[in-house]
RODO-2510 file (C-alpha; in nm, 4 decimals, decimal comma):
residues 360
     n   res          X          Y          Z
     1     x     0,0568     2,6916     0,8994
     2     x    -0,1735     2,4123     0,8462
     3     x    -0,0269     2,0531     0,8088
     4     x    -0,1818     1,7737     0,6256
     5     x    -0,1377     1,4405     0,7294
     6     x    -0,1870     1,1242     0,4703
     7     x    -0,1492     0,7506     0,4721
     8     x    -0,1826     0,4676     0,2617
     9     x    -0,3959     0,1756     0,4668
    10     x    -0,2766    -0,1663     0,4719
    11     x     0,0830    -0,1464     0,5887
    12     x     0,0889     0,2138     0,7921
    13     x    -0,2706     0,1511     0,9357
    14     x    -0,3634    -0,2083     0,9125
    15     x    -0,1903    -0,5643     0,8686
    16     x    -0,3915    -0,6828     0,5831
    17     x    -0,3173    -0,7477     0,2451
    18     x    -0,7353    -0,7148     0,1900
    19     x    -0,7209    -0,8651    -0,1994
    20     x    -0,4518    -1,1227    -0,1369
    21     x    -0,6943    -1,2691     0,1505
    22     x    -1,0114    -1,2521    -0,0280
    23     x    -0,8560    -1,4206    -0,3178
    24     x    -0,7055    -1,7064    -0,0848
    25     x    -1,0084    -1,7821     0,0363
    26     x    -1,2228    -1,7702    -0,2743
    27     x    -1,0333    -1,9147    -0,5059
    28     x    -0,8656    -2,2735    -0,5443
    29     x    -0,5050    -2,2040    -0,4636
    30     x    -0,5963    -1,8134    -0,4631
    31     x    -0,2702    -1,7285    -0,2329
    32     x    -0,0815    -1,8396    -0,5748
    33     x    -0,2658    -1,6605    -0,8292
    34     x    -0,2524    -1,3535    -0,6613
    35     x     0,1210    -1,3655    -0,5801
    36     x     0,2051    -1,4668    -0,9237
    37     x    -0,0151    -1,1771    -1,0533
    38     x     0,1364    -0,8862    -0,8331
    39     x     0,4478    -1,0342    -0,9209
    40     x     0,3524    -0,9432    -1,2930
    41     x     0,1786    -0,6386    -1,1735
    42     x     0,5524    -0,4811    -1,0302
    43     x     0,6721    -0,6309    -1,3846
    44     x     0,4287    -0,4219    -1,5569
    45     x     0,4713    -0,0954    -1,3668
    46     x     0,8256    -0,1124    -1,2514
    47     x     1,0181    -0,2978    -1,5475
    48     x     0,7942    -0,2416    -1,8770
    49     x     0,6583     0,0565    -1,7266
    50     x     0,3437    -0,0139    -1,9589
    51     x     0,2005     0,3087    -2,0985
    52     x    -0,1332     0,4066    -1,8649
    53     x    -0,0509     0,0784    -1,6395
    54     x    -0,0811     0,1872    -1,2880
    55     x     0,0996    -0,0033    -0,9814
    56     x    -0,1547    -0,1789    -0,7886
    57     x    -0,3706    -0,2999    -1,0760
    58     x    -0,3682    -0,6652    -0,9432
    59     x    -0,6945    -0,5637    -0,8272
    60     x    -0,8577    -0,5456    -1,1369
    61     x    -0,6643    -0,8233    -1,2728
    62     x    -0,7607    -1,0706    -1,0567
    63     x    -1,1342    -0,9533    -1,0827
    64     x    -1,2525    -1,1948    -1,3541
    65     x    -1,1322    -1,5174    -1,0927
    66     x    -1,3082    -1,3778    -0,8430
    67     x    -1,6225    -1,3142    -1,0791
    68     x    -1,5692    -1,7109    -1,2375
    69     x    -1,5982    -1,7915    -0,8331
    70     x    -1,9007    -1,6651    -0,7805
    71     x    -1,7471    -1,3820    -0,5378
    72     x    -2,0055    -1,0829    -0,4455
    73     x    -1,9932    -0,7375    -0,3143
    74     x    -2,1458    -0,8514     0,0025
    75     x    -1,8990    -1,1711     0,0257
    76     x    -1,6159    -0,8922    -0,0188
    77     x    -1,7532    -0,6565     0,2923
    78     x    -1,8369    -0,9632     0,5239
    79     x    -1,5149    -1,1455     0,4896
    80     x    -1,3211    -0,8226     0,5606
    81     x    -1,5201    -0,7319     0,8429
    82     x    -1,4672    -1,0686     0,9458
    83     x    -1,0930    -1,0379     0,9241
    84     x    -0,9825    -0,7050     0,9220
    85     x    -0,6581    -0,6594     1,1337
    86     x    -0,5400    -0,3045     1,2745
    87     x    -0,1646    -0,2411     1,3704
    88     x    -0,1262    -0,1753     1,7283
    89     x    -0,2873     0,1645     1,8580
    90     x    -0,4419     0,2880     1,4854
    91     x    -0,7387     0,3650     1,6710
    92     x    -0,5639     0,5875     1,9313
    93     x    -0,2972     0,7470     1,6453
    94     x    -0,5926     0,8383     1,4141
    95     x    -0,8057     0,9981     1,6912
    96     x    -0,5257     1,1771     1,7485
    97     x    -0,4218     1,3047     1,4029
    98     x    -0,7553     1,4586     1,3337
    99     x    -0,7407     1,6806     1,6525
   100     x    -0,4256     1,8265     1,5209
   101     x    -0,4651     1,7913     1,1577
   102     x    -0,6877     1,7104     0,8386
   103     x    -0,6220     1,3396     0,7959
   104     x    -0,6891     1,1716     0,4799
   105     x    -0,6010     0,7493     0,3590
   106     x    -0,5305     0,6953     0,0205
   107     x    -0,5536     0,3167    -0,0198
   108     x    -0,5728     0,0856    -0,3730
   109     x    -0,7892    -0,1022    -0,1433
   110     x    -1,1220    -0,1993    -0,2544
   111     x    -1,3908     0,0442    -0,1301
   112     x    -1,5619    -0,2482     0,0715
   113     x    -1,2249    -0,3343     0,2850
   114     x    -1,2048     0,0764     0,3444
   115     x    -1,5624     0,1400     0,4624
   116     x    -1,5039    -0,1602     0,7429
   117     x    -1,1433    -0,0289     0,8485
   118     x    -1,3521     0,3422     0,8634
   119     x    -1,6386     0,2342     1,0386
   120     x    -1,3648     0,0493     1,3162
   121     x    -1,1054     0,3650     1,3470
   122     x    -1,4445     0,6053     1,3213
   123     x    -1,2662     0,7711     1,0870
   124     x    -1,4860     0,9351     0,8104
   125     x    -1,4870     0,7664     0,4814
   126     x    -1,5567     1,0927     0,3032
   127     x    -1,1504     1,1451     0,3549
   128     x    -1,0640     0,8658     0,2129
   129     x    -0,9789     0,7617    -0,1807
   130     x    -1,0068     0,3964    -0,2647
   131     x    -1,0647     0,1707    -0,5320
   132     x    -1,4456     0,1680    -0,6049
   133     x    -1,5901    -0,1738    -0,6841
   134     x    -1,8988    -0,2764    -0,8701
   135     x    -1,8346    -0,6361    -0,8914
   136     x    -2,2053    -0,7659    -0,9038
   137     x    -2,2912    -0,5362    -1,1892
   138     x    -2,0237    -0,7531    -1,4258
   139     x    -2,2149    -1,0108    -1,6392
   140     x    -2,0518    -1,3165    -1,6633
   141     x    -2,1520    -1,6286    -1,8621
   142     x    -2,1033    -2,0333    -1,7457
   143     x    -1,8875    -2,0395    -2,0534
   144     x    -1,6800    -1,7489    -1,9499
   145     x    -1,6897    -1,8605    -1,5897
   146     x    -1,5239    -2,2357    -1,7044
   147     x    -1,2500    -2,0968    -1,9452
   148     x    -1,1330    -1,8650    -1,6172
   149     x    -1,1058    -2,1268    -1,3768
   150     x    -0,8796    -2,3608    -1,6209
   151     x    -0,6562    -2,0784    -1,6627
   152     x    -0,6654    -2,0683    -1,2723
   153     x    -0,5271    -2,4038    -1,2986
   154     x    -0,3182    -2,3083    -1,5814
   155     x    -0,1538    -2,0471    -1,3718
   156     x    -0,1163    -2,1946    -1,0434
   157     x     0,1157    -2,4713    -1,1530
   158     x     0,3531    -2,2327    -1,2821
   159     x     0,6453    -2,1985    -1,1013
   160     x     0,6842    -1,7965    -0,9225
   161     x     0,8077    -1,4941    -1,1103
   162     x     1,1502    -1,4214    -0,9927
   163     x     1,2694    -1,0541    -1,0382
   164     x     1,6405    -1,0392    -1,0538
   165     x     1,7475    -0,7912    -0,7470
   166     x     1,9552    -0,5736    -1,0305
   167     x     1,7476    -0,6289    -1,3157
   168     x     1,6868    -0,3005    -1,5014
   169     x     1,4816    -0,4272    -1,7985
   170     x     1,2678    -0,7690    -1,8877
   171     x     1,6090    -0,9227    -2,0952
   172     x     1,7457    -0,8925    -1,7201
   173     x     1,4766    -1,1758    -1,6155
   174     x     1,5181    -1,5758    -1,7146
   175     x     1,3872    -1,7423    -1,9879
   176     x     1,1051    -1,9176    -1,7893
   177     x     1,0118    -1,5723    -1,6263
   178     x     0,9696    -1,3965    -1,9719
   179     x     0,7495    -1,7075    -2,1016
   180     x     0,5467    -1,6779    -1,7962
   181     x     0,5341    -1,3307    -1,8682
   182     x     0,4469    -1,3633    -2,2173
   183     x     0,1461    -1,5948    -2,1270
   184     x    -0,0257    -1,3704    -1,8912
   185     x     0,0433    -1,1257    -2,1047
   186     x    -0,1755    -1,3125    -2,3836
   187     x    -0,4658    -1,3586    -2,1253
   188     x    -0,4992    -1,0218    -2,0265
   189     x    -0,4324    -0,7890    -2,2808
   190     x    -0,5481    -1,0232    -2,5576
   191     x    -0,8139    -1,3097    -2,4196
   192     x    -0,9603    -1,0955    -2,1819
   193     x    -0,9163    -0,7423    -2,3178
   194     x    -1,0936    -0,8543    -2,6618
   195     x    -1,3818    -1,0247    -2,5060
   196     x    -1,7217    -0,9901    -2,3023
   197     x    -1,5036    -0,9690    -1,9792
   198     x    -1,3314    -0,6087    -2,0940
   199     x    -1,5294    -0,4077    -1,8488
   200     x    -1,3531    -0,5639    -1,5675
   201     x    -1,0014    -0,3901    -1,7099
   202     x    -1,1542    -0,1127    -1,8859
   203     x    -1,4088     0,0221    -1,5935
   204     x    -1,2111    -0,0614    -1,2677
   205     x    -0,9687     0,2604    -1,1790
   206     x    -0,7340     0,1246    -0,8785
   207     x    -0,6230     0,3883    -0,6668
   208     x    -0,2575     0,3129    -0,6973
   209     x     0,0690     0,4723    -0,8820
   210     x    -0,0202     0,7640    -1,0426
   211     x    -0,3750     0,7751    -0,8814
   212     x    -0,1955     0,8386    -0,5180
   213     x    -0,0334     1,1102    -0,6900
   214     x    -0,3526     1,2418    -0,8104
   215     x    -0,5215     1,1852    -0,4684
   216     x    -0,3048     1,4100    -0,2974
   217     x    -0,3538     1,6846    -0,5521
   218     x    -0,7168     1,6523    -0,4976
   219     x    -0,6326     1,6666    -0,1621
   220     x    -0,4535     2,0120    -0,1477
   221     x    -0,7326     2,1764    -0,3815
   222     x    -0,9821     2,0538    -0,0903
   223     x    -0,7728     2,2010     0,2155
   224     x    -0,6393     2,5505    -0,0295
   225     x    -0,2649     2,4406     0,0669
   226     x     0,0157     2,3244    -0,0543
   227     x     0,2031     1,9811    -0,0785
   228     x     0,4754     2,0901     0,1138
   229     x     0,3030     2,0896     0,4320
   230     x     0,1939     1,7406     0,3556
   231     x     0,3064     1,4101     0,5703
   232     x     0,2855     1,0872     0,3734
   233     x     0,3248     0,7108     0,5169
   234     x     0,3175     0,4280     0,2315
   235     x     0,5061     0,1145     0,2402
   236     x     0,4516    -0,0182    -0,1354
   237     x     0,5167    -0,0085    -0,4971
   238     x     0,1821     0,1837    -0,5006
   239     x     0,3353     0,4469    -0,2971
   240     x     0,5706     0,5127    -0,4778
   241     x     0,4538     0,7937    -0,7159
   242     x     0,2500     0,9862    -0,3868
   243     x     0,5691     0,9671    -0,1731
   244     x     0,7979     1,0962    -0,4708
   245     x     0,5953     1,3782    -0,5515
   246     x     0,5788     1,4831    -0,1569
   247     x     0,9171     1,4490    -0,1012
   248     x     0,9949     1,6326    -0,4415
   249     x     0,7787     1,9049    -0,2952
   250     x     0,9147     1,9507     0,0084
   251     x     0,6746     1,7696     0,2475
   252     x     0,7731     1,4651     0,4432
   253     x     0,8054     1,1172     0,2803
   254     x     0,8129     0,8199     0,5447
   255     x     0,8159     0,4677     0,4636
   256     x     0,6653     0,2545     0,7199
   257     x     0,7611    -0,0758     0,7360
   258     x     0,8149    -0,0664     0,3882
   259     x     0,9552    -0,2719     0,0700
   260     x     1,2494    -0,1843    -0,1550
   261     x     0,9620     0,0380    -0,3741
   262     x     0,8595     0,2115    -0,0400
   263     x     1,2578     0,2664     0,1236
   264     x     1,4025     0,3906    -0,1848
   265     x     1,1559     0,6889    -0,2490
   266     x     1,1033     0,8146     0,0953
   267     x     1,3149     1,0323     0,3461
   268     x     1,2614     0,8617     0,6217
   269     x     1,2354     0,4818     0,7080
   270     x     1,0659     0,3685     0,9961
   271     x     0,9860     0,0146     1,1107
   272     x     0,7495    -0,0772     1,4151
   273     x     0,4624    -0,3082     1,5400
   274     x     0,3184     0,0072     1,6603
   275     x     0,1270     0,3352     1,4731
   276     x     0,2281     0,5550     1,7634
   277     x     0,5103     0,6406     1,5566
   278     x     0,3197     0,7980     1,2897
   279     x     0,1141     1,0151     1,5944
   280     x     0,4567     1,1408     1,6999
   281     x     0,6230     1,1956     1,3918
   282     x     0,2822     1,3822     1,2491
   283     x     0,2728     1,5781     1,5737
   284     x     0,6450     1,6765     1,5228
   285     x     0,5444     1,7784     1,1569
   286     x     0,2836     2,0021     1,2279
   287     x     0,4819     2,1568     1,5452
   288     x     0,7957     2,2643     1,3969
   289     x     0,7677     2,1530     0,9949
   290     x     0,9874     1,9633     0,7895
   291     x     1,3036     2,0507     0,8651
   292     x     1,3151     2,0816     1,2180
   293     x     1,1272     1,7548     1,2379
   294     x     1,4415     1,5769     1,0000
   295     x     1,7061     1,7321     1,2475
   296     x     1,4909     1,5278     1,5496
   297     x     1,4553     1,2141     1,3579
   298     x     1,8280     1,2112     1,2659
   299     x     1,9135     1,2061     1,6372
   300     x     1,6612     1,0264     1,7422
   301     x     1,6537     0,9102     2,0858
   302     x     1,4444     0,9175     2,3962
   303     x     1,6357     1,2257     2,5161
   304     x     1,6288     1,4378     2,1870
   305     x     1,2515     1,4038     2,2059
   306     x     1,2349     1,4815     2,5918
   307     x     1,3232     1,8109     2,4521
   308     x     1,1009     1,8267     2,1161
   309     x     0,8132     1,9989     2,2283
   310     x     0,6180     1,6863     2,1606
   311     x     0,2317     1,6690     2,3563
   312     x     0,3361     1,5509     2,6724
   313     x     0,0953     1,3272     2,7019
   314     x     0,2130     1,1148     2,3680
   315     x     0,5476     1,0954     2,4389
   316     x     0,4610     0,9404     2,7987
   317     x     0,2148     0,7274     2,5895
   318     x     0,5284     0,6833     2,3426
   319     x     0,8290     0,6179     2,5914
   320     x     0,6257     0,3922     2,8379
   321     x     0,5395     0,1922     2,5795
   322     x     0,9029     0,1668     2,4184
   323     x     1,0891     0,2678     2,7456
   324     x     1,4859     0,3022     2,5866
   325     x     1,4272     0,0376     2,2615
   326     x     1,2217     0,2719     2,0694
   327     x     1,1004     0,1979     1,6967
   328     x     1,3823     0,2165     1,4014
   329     x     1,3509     0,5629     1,2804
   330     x     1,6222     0,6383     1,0169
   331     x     1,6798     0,9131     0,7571
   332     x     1,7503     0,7414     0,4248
   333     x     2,0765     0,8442     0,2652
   334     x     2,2997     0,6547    -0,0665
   335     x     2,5148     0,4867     0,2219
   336     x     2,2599     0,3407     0,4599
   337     x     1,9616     0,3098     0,1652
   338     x     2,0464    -0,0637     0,1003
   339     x     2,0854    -0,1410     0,4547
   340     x     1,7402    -0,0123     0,5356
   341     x     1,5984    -0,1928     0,2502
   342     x     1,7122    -0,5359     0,4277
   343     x     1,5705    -0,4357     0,7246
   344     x     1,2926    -0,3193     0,6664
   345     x     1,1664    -0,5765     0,4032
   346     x     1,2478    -0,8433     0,7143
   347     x     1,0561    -0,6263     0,9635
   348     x     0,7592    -0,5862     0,7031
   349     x     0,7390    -0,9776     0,7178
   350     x     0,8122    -1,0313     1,0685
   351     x     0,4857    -0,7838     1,1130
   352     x     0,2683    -0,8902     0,8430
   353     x     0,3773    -1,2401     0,7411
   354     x     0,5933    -1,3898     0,4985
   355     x     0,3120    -1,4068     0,2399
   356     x     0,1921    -1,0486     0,2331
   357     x     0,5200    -0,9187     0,3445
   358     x     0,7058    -1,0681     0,0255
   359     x     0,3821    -0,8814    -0,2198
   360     x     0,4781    -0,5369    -0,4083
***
């Protein structure tokens, strides 16, 4: 039977946080604005739930500051080339996917950050879904560009959106959080949606939320199979709709290195500073399916998969890189679910920085 193996990018695959860094180094106090609007964007798509709001959309939210800074498609491809940062042994664990399987990455990632990480791995972009960008065909006037860069200002001396860890709606939050909420609320779905600078909401489609979902369909029409013999790594609030529906489905959900969005809605939890993991856990998959690859993973241990059936050559690869202190690999049940979401939000960071490691 013929697996299907599928991964989000930055998290499974690479160490950036590609639109966090680009708007850092743009824009005046960028690092701030970004956090505070991916703050708002898990507000939006995990709290509000706003009708056709997709998880992820920072990216086209944060657009018009990058347009008011003068920020081009070219400036976009250099600086990630320039920057791009590959977890340990991607090159190796993708080679090695796509002799055993069709591999596909489904990343909100803009499409200029994706065609540098392809062109690195040698992985062909053609299997890949990403969030197209067109930035230097958006008009923007000196006017326009002035009003955005005082609400930069405006924004970045606000103090951070704090989600309350059991919050269930937006009364849940504090005062200050709902004003702050309120205000950027008015700027982009009032200033911004009801003027010249529209397009950049209107025309930009992240790949993110429901689009994952979506992308994996596509997927499965492409390959004539069936979601349950997918594998699907994601680590973010943007996974969460793709690893729901595979798990639902009967593939394999993992969460690598994932947040609380990530943990919760996948079947397995895995944290490492390595993507050898995903090689072996993919190899298990298409070896001996789901369920035979759950029963490893819950006794997991060098000697269960000295018996596996794994390519010899990866596990030596595997175990003499790990010897006995392998990777955390967990299967996620009510008991333990919490647990993992500690540690694995403190192993995201430890990996990939306190900034990017604290973003949805």
């Amino acid at each position: 039977m013929r697996r299907i193996f599928i991964s989000d990018c930055e998290g499974p695959i690479s160490k950036n946080d590609n639109a966090f860094e680009i708007t850092k180094h743009f824009v005046p106090k960028g690092a701030k604005l970004f956090t505070l609007i991916s703050k708002y964007d898990d507000v939006l798509a995990d709290f509000l739930k706003k009708p056709g709001y997709n998880a992820g959309s920072t990216l086209k939210l944060i657009l018009p500051f990058l347009k008011a800074y003068d920020v081009t498609e070219k400036d976009i491809e250099q600086f990630s080339a320039e920057t791009l940062l590959l977890l340990a042994d991607s090159k190796f664990t993708l080679s090695y996917i796509q002799k055993i399987a069709p591999a596909f990455i489904i990343s909100t990632s803009y499409e200029q950050y994706i065609k540098v990480l392809c062109e690195a791995l040698n992985f062909p972009y053609e299997n890949t879904y990403c969030t197209k960008l067109s930035i230097d065909n958006f008009a923007i006037t000196e006017k326009e560009k002035k009003d955005l860069k005082e609400i930069v200002h405006e924004l970045t001396d606000l103090p951070p959106i704090k989600i309350p860890q059991k919050a269930k709606n937006l009364n849940d939050f504090s005062e200050e959080t709902q004003k702050i909420i309120r205000r950027l609320d008015t700027i982009f779905w009032k200033d911004i949606s009801n003027s010249h600078l529209s397009h950049f909401l209107s025309d930009i489609i992240p790949i993110g939320g429901h689009q994952k979902a979506e992308a994996i369909k596509d997927v499965i029409r492409r390959m004539n199979t069936s979601i349950e013999n997918v594998i699907y790594f994601g680590d973010s609030i943007t996974d969460i709709e793709a690893l729901s529906l595979v798990s639902e489905k009967g593939g394999l959900a993992v969460s690598f290195n994932g947040n609380q969005y990530a943990v919760k809605n996948s079947e397995v939890a895995v944290m490492s500073n390595s993507n050898l993991i995903s090689a072996l856990i993919t190899d298990l998959f298409c070896k001996s399916g789901r369920e035979k690859t759950m029963k490893i993973l819950k006794n997991w241990s060098a000697k269960t998969l000295k018996k596996s059936g794994l390519n010899e050559h990866l596990l030596s690869l595997f175990l003499n890189t790990y010897r006995e202190n392998l990777p955390k690999v967990q299967i996620l049940t009510p008991e333990n679910t919490d647990l993992l979401i500690r540690e694995s939000n403190a192993f995201r960071k430890s990996i990939r920085g306190e900034a990017v490691g604290r973003l949805g």
